[in-house]
N, C-alpha and C positions, 0 to 999 in steps of 0.2 A: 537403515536406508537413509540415502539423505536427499534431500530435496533444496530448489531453488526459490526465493522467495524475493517478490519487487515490493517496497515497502516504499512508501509514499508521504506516510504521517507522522505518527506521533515514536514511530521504530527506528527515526534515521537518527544519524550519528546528533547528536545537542540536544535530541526532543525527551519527553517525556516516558518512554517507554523503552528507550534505545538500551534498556538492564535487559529487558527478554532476550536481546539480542548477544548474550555474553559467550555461548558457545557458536558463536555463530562467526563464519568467515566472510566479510566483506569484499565483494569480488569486482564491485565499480560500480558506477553511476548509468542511470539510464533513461532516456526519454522515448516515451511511450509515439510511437503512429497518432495521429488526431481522430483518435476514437474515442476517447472520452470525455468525462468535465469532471474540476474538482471542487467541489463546495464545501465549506468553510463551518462547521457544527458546534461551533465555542472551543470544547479543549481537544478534539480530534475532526479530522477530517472525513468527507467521504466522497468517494467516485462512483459514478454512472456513467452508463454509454453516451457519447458524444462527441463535439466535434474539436476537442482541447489538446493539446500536445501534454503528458504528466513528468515531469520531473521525480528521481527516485533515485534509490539505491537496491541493489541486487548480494542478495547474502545465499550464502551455501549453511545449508540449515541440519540438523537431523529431528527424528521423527519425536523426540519429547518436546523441541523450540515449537514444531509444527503445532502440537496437540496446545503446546500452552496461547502458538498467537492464534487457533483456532477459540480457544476459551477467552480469550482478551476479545476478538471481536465479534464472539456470539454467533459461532457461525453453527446452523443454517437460520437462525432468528434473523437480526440484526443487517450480518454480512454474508455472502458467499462467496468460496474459491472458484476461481477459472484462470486457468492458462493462457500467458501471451508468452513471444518470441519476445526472447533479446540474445544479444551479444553473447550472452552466456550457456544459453538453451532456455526450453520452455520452464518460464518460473510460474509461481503462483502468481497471483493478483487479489486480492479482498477487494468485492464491489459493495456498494450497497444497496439495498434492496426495499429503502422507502422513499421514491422520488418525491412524494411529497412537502416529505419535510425540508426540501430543498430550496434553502433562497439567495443565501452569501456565496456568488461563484466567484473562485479566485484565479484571476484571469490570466495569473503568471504561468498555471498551472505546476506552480511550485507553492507546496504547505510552507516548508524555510520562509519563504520571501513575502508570505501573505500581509506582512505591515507594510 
């Protein structure tokens, strides 16, 4: 099966983790409705609900990429999946799920551009 997936952080093409994405098809660029925020966590990023526009990429994924960026972001600890619209159809989304720890919002609502 394959599935859509909107990747925001450390998964885009330059970052740190953009190897999990190696059977994965890059289908474009995407910005998110002003539903969210992204905050800034040292070596990865994370989103909550709010009032931010998000900058990403949208990949066509299958279901071993799926299981492995479910284990990369700890999902249901850590992160959880939810579904938004784009361009493409509904993709995944990783949010996260401890507003707490939230302080560095980066206000481009682009992880790339955070310097």
């Amino acid at each position: 099966m394959q599935h859509l997936v909107f990747v925001y952080g450390t998964l885009r093409q330059g970052e740190s983790n953009h190897h999990l994405m190696a059977r994965s098809e890059l289908l474009g660029t995407h910005e998110t409705p002003p539903e969210y925020a992204l905050y800034d966590l040292g070596a990865y990023p994370a989103v909550v609900p709010g009032h931010q526009t998000i900058r990403g990429e949208v990949y066509l994924i299958d279901n071993d990429t799926l299981s492995e960026l479910d284990i990369l972001e700890d999902v249901p600890v850590e992160y959880r999946r939810e579904q938004i619209a784009t361009p493409f159809g509904l993709a995944w989304i990783y949010l996260y799920q401890n507003a707490n720890n939230l302080e560095m919002l980066i206000d481009s609502g682009d992880w790339s551009q955070k310097v």
